[in-house]
MIBA-116136 format. One line per 5 residues: their letters; for each residue x, y, z of C-alpha. Coordinates in nm, 3 decimals. Layout:
BEGIN
A) X/Y/Z  ...
//
This chain:
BEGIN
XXXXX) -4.295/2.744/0.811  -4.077/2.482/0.568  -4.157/2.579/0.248  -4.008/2.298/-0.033  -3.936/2.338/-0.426
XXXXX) -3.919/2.020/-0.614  -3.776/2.001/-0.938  -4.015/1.958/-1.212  -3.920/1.613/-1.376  -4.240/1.609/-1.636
XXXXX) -4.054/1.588/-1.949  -3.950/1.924/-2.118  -4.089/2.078/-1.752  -3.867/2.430/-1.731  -4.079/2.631/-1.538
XXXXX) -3.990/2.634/-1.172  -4.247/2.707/-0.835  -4.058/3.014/-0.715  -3.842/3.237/-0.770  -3.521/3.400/-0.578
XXXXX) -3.708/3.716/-0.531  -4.012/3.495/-0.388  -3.739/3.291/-0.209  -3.650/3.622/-0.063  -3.949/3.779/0.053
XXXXX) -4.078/3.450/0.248  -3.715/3.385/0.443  -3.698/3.778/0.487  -4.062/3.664/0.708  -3.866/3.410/0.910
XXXXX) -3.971/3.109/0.684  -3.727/2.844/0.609  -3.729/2.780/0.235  -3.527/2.462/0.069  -3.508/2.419/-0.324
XXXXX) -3.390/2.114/-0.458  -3.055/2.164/-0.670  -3.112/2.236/-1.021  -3.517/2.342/-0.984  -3.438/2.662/-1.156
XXXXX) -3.195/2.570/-1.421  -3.371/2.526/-1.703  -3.544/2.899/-1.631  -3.197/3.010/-1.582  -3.237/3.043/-1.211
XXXXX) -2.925/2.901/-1.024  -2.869/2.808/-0.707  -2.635/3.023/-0.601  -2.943/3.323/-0.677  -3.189/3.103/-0.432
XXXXX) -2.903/3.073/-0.161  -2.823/3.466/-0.222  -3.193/3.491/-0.130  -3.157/3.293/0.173  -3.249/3.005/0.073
XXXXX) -3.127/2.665/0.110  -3.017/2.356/-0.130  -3.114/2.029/-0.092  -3.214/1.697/-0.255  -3.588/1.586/-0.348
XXXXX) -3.712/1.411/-0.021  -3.595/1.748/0.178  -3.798/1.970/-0.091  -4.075/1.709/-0.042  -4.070/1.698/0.364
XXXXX) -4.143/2.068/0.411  -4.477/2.167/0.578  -4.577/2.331/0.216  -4.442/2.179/-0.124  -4.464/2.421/-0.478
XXXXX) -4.466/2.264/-0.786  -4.574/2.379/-1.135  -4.739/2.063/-1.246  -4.909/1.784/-1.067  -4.711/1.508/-0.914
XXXXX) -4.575/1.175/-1.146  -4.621/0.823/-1.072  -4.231/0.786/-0.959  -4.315/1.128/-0.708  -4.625/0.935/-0.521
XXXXX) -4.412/0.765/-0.246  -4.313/1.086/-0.182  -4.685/1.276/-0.085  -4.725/1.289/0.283  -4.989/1.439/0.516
XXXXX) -4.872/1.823/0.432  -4.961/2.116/0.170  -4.948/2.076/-0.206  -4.998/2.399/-0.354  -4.932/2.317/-0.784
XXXXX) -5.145/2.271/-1.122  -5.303/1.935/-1.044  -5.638/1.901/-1.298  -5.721/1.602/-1.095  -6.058/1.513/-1.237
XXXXX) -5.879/1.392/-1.509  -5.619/1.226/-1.319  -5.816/0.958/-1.079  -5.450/0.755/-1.001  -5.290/1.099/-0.837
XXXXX) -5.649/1.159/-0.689  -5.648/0.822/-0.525  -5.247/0.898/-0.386  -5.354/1.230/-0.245  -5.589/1.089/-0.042
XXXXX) -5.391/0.808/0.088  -5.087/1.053/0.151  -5.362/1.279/0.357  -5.201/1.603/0.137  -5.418/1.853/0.172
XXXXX) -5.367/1.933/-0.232  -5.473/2.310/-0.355  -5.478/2.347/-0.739  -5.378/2.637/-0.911  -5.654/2.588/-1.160
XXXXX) -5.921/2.552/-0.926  -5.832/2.889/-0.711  -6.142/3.103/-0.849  -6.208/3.486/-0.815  -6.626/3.547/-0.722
XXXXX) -6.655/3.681/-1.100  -6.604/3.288/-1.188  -6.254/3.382/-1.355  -5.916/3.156/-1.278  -5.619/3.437/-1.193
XXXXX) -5.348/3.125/-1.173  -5.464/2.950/-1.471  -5.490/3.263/-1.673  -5.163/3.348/-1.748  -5.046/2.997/-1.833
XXXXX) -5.413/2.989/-2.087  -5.267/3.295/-2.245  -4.921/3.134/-2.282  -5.063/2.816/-2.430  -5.302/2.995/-2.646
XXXXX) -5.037/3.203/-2.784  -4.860/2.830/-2.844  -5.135/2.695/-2.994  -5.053/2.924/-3.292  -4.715/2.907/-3.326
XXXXX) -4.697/2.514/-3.281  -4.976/2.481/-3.513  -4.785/2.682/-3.794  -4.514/2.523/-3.775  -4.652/2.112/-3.779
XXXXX) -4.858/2.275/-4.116  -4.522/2.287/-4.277  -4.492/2.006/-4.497  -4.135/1.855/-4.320  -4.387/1.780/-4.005
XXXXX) -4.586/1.549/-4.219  -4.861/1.932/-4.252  -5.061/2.024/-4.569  -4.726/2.255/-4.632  -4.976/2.588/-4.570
XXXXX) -4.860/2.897/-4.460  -5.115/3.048/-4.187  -5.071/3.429/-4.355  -5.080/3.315/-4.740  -4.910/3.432/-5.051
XXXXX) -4.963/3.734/-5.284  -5.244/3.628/-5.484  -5.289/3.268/-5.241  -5.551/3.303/-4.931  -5.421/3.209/-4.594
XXXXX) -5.492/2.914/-4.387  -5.815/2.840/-4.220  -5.812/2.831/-3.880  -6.111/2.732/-3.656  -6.028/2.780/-3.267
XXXXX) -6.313/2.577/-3.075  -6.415/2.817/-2.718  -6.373/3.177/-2.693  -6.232/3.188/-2.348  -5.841/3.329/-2.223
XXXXX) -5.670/3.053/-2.405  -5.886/3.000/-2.764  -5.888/3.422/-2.723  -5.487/3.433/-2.682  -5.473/3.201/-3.008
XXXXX) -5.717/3.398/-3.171  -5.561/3.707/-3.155  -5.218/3.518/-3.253  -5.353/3.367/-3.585  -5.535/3.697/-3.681
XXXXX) -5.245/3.868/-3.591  -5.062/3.604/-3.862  -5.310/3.693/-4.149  -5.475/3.332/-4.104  -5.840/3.313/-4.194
XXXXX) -5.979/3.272/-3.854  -6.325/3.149/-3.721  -6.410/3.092/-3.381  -6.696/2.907/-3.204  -6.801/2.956/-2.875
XXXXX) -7.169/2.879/-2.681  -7.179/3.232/-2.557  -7.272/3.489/-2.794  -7.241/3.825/-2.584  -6.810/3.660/-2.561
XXXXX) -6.823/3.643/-2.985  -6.989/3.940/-3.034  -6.678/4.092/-2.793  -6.446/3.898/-2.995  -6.598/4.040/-3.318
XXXXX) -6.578/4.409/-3.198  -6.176/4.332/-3.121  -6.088/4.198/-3.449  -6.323/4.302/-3.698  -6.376/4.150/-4.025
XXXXX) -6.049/3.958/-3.948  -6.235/3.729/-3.797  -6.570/3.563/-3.829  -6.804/3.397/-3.544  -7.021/3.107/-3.488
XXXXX) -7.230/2.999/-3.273  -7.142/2.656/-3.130  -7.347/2.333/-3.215  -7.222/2.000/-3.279  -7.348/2.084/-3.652
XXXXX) -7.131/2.403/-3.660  -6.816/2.252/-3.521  -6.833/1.961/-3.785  -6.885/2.175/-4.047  -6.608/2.424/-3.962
XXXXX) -6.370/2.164/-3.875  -6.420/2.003/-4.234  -6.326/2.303/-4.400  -5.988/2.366/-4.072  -5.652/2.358/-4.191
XXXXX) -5.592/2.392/-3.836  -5.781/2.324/-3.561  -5.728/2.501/-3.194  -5.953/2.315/-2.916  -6.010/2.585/-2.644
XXXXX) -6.275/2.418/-2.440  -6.257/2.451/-2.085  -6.483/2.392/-1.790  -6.337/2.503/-1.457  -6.223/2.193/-1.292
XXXXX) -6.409/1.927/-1.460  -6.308/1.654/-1.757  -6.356/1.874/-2.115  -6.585/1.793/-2.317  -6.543/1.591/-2.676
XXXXX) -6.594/1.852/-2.917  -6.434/1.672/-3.198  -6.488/1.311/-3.275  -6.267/1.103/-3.450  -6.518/1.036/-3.700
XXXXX) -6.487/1.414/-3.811  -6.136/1.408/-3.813  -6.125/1.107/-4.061  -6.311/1.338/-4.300  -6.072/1.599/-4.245
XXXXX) -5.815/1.793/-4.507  -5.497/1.551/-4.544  -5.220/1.722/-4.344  -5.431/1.929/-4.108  -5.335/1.965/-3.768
XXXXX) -5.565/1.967/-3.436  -5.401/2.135/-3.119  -5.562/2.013/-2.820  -5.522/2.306/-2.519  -5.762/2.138/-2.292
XXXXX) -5.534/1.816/-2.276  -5.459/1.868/-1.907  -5.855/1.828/-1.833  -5.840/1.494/-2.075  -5.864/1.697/-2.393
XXXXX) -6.164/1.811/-2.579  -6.097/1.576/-2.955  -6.242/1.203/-2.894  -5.903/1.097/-3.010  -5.692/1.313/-2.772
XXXXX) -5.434/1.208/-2.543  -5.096/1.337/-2.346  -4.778/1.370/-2.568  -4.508/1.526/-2.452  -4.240/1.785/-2.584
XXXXX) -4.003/1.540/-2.732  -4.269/1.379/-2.951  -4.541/1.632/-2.921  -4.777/1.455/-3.236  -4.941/1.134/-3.357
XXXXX) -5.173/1.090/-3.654  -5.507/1.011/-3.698  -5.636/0.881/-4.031  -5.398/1.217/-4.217  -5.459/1.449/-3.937
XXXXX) -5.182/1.526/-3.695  -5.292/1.574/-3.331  -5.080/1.824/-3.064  -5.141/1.712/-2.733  -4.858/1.805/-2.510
XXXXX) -4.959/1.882/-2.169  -4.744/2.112/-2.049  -4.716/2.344/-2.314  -4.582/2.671/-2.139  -4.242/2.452/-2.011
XXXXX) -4.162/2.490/-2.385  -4.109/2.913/-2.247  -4.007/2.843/-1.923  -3.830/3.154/-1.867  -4.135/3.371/-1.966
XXXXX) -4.389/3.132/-1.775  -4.246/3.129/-1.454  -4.244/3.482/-1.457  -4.607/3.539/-1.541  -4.721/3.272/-1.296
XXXXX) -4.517/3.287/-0.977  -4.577/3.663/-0.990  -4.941/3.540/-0.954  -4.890/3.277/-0.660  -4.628/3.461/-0.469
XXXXX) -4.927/3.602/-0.245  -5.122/3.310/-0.172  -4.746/3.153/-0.131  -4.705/3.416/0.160  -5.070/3.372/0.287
XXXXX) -5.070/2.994/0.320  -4.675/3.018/0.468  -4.827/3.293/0.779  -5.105/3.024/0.857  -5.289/2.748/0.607
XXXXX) -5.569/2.768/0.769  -5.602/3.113/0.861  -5.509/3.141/0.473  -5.834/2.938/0.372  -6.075/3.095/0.592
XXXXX) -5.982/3.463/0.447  -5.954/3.392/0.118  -6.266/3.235/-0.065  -6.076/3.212/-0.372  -5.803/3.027/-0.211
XXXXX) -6.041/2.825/-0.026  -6.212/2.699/-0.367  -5.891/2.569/-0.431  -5.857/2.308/-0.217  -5.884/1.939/-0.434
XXXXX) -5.798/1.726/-0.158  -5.787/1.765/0.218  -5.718/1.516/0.523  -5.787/1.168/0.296  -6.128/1.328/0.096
XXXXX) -6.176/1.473/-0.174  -6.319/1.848/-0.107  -6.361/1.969/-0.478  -6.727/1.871/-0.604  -6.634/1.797/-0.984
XXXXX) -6.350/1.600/-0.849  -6.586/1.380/-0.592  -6.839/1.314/-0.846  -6.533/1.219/-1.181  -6.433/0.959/-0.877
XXXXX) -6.756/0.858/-0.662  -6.578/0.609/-0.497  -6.351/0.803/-0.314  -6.397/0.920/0.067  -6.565/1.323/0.023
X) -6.617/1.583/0.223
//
């Protein structure tokens, strides 16, 4: 089989599909694998490692062409013309994204989203890695738009001798709000997390002890924890559909002056009413004296580290779908609960009913 790698061209994108050792294991099968030049580079992955690996180097519309296409993140407007009637395999959180929904159906891709591949246990083994990642972000980013240069309340997450740290409330007790959770405890922040399921807080109570305290989540509890936030981590996810508003802007006008709100579920449409993409180059906007983070592609800002984590992941449904997509699909459930898009319909059920007026199957 053709197997393509696109550069990434979302901005501040360094993460890359595959790497030389994946290169090498699928050409080592008798696949043909092109990259186009430069995909690696900003993961410090050159070209002469991919053709060392037996790969070849070509230009977009090559990458594009093969019979399967990787990417990290979902196609951009300026990529459309380039979908055709082969196999997408990327992030694509397309029920919040009903213009690239509409192009893979009229391409015909049959479009399989890393964030949609789930295990029988419910969990998401692609999107995992990059939740941790982001989660781990969440902290860091938020700490440092606190500081009073980024227009922050100038508070230091861990505190002072004698001066309590910074409040942080992280909104959903799943992989990514956990992965911040365990970053701002780890920071000496005074942390509080809210989450609908109470066996997952008591867990997260038994990890971190009094470090941390728990809530149960109502709309009630959220506006009242968010009032009192310095910083605010939205966590929310629901596998494959839009998030849900957690935050509405009404709260946030009531909010500390200078607090921030980091919004992980962005790539789902983002769980704070006010929420929307920003990007690494200007990563925050304000609303009323709160700052919002909203960039949608927050592991690229570690591309090195992500591409590791994740293409150590896909590398086995990479081989799988190269022996045989459809073989591929029909022995792997997980896989199979991937697929978004397929033959100009929309296969995924929280997709079909975001966009009822697309063809399903």
């Amino acid at each position: 089989m053709r197997i393509g790698v696109p550069k990434e061209i979302k901005n501040r994108e360094t993460r890359v599909a595959l790497t030389p050792e994946g290169a090498a294991r699928l050409t080592a099968a008798g696949h043909e694998v092109l990259v186009e030049t430069g995909a690696g580079a900003a993961a410090f992955l050159a070209d002469a490692d991919y053709v060392a690996a037996g790969a070849a180097i070509g230009d977009a519309e090559q990458a594009w062409a093969a019979d399967l296409v990787l990417k990290v993140k979902e196609p951009l407007p300026s990529e459309y013309p380039l979908l055709r009637a082969n196999v997408l395999f990327t992030f694509l959180h397309l029920a919040a994204n009903e213009p690239l929904a509409q192009a893979l159906v009229d391409a015909g891709t049959t479009a399989i989203s890393y964030d949609t591949v789930q295990l029988e246990d419910g969990s998401l083994p692609l999107l995992t890695p990059m939740s941790i990642i982001a989660g781990r972000l969440a902290a860091t980013e938020g700490a440092h738009h606190l500081l009073s240069p980024q227009g922050g309340r100038g508070v230091l997450l861990p505190g002072a001798p004698g001066v309590p740290g910074a409040r942080v409330v992280v909104i959903g007790g799943g992989v990514a709000g956990s992965a911040a959770l365990a970053q701002v405890v780890s920071m000496g922040a005074d942390a509080v997390v809210l989450d609908l399921d109470e066996a997952r807080l008591a867990a997260l109570q038994a990890e971190h002890g009094d470090r941390l305290r728990t809530v149960v989540s109502t709309p009630e509890a959220v506006e009242r924890e968010v009032l009192e936030a310095d910083l605010v981590v939205g966590a929310v996810l629901v596998p494959g559909r839009p998030a849900p508003k957690v935050v509405s802007r009404a709260t946030v006008e009531r909010m500390k002056p200078g607090s921030v709100l980091v919004d992980i579920a962005i790539d789902q449409g983002g769980c704070f009413e006010d929420s929307r993409p920003t990007t690494h180059d200007d990563p925050v906007y304000r609303v009323a004296e709160s700052l919002l983070y909203c960039v949608a592609n927050m592991p690229g800002a570690v591309g090195a580290t992500a591409t590791a984590a994740l293409t150590h992941l896909t590398l086995p449904y990479v081989v799988a779908l190269a022996d045989g997509v459809g073989e591929a699909l029909a022995a792997d459930p997980a896989l199979a609960r991937g697929v978004n898009v397929d033959a100009g319909t929309v296969r995924y059920p929280a997709v079909a009913q975001a966009f009822p007026h697309l063809p399903a199957a």
